[in-house]
N, C-alpha and C positions, 0 to 999 in steps of 0.2 A: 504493500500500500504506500504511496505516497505522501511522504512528511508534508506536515503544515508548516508555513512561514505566523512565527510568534510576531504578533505587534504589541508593541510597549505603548503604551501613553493612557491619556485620559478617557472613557468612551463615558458617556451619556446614556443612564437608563431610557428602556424605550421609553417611559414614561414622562421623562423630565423632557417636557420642550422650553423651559426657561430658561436655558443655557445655548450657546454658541456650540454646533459641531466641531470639535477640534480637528488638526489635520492627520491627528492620526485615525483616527474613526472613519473621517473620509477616506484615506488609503488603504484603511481595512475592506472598505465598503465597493472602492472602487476594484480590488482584488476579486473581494467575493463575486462581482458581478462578470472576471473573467475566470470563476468557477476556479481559482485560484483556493486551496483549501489555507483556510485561516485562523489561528487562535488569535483573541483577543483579550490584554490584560491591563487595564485593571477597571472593573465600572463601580468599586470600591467608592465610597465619599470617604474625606476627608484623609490627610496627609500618612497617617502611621497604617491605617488600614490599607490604604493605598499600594504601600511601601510592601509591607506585610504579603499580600496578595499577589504581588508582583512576582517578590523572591518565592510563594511558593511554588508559581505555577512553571516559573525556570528550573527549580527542583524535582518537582514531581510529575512532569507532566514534561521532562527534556525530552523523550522518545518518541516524542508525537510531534516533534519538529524538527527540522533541519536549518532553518536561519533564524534570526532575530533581528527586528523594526526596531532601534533605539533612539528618542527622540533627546534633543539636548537643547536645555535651555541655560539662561544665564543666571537665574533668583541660585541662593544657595542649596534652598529643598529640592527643589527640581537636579540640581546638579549633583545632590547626594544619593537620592534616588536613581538618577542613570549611573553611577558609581556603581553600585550595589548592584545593577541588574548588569553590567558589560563586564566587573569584573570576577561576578559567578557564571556570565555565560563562559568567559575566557576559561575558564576553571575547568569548567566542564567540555571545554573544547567546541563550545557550538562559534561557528562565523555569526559575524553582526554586522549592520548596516547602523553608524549613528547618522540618525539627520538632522543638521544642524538648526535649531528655530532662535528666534527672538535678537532683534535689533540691538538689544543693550550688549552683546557678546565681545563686538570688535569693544567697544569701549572698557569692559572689564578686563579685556584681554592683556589692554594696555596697563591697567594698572595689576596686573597678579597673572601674566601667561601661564605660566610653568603646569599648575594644574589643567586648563584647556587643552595645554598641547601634549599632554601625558594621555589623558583620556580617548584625543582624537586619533595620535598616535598608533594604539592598542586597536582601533577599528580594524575590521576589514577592506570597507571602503565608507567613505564617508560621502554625504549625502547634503544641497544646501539646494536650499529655492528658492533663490535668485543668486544671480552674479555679485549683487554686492559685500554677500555674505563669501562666496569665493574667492571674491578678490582680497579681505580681508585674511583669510586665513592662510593665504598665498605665502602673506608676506612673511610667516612663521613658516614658510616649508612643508605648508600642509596640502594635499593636491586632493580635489573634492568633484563632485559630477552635477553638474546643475538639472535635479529634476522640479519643476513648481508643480505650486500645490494644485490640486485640481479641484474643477468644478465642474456641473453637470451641469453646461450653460445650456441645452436642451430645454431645461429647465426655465430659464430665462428669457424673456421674451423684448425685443429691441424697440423702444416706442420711440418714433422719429419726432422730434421738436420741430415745429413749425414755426414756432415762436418762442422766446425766451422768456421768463419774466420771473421776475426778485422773489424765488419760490425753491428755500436751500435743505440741503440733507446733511446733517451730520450725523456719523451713526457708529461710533464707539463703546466703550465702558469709561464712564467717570472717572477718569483716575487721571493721576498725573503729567503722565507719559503720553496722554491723549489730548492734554491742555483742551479740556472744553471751551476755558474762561476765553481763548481768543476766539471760537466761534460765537460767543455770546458779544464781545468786542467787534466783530465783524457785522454783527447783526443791525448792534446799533449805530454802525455809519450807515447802512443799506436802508434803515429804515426812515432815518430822514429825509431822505431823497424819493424814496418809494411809498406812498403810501397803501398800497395792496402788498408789502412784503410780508414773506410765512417763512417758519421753517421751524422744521423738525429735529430735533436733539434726540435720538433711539440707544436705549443698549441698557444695561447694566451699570447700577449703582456701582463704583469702586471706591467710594468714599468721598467724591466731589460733588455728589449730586444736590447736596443740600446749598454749597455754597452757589454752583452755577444760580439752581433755581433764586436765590437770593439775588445774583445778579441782574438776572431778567428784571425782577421786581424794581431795581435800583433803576435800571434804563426806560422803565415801563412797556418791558415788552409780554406784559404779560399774553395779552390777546395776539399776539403775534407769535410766538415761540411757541412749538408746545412739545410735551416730554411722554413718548405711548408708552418706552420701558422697552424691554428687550422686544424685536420684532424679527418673525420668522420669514423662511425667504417668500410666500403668497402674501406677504405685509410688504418688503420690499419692492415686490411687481406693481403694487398699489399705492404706492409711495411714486415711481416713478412713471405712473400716468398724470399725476395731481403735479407733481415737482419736478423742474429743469434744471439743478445742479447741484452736485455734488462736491461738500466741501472738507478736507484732510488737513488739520491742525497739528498733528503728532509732534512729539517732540522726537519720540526716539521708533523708529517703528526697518522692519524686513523688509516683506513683501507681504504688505496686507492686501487679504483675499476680497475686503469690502471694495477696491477700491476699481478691484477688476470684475467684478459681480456689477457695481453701476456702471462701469464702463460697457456691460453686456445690455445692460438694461438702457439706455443710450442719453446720461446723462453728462454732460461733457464734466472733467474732473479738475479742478482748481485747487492744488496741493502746495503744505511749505516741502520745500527742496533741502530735506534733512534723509540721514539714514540711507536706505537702501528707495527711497522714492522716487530719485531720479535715474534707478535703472528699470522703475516699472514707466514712467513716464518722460518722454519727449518733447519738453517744453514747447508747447504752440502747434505741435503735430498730433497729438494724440489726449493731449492736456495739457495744464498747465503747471507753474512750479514760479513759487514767488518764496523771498525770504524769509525763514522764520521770524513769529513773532510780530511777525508785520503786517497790522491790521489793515491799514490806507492801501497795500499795495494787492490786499488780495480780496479787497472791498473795489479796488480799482479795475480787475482782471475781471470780476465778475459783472460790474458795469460796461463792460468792453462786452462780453457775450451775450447780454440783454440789448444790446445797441445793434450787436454785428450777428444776425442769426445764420448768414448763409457762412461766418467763420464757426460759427458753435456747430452747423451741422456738419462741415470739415472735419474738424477734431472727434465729432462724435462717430462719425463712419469709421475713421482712422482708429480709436479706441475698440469700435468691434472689432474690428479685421486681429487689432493686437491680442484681444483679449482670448483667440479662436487657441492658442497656444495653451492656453491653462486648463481644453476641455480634457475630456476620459479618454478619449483614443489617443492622441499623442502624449500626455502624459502616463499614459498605461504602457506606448510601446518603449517609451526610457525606462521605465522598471521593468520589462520583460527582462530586456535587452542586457541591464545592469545583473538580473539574476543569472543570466545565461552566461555572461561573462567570471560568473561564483561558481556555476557549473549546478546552479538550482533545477534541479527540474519543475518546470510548467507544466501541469497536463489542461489537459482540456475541457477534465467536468467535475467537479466531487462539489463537497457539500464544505462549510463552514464552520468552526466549533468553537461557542464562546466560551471562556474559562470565569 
């Protein structure tokens, strides 16, 4: 019988749809759907259980795989976590795949490498989705395969702007590294000028949420701004018939998946140009990219695409075309491809097995 490929990371009770699908649930998902046989671990809450369930199904259940998914992030829980599970797989002799996630990584790198490049090291092959995250780890001598993450843009349906108008998406988790406070700052120069502007702040509380909403209140946008809370992707498609642009504040970010989800759904993309954003985006060809922090200039970009609508339908054709790279077929055939290169076998049909 044919071994399973183990994926490591976070998966989401069928149940729980208040949370974001992570990318490793999608790689799992998108496996299963090439009849690729799959264990899944850990749909565990919370960190120690997590932790716990991880190391046993590496333990107990090695026989029933031949590789391991190992996801690598930069928080320190997370970083202990893939410890634990790459250096029991190496134990035990199973190959692994780490794939590198989270923007904060080149910068921790800088201040404490030696553990990163230890860990990465010990991989089999190592895995990053996008170039920015390769090109950082280049410069340590580390050589990585760029597969991105996928989406089942199928899924997503392209609504063509006819017209522009001061009606913005922002759609994060509250926290800091997502700087809401400058889409709230952005708002309120749009809204002086505009008096029909709207927009939508979506995602998950990280702990900002109370201060943004106070800020609305301060600029009085309350009847202007409004907050649905996490929204799933038939909320997203619904979001981008009502709304014409899509706006990315981040301070520190990869290759987020939102940014190429609205790119699909065809809302032109006005982003600060920090982290790994300007390898997802082409300033003025595919979207755009103004400097962090910089409310007037991306308050400025956006008044350019409500004025210029035959440049915004430009950019937004150019944004699908790009976005055709991050579906299930071409990224499915880079991990065939990567396995085949480990000497994995593929077969063609069995069943899936969650742990």
């Amino acid at each position: 019988m044919t071994k399973a490929i183990l994926v490591v990371g976070l998966f989401r009770p069928a149940n729980n749809h208040s949370n974001p699908v992570t990318a490793s649930q999608q790689l799992a998902e998108l496996l299963d759907k090439h009849h690729t046989p799959v264990m899944k671990t850990s749909f565990r809450q919370g960190r120690i259980a997590r932790m716990l369930d991880t190391v046993c199904t590496i333990l107990f259940q090695s026989r029933k795989f031949s590789l391991a998914i190992v996801p690598l992030f930069g928080t320190r829980p997370s970083f202990i976590w893939q410890e634990l599970a790459t250096r029991l797989l190496r134990l035990l002799g199973k190959p692994y795949i780490i794939v590198v996630h989270g923007g904060s990584i080149p910068e921790r790198m800088k201040q404490q490498s030696d553990p990163f490049i230890k860990a990465l090291q010990r991989a089999d092959k190592i895995v990053c989705p996008s170039g920015f995250l390769q090109f950082h780890l280049r410069q340590y001598g580390l050589e990585s395969v760029v597969i991105e993450n996928v989406l089942e843009l199928s899924a997503y349906r392209f609504v063509q702007k006819e017209n522009i108008r001061p009606r913005i998406v922002w759609m994060r988790s509250f926290s800091d590294i997502y700087y809401p406070q400058m889409a709230v700052r952005v708002a309120a120069l749009l809204a002086k000028k505009y008096p029909d502007f709207r927009m939508v702040m979506a995602g998950n509380d990280g702990g900002l949420l109370t201060l943004v909403q106070a800020m609305v209140k301060e600029y009085r946008l309350e009847e202007q701004v409004i907050f649905p809370g996490f929204i799933n992707r038939q909320q997203k498609q619904e979001l981008a018939n009502d709304f014409d642009i899509y706006i990315c504040t981040n301070r520190i970010d990869n290759a987020p998946v939102s940014v190429i989800e609205f790119m699909s759904l065809g809302l032109p993309v006005v982003s600060v140009n920090t982290g790994g954003l300007p390898y997802l985006i082409h300033n003025g060809v595919n979207g755009f990219l103004v400097a962090p922090d910089d409310d007037a200039a991306m308050a400025a970009q956006i008044e350019t695409l409500i004025s210029d609508p035959s440049l915004a339908a430009t950019v937004a054709a150019n944004a699908l075309l790009y976005s055709t790279q991050y579906d299930e077929a071409p990224v499915l055939q880079k991990w065939i491809s990567l396995f085949r290169e480990m000497n994995v076998n593929v077969p063609e049909s069995t069943k899936s097995t969650n742990t």
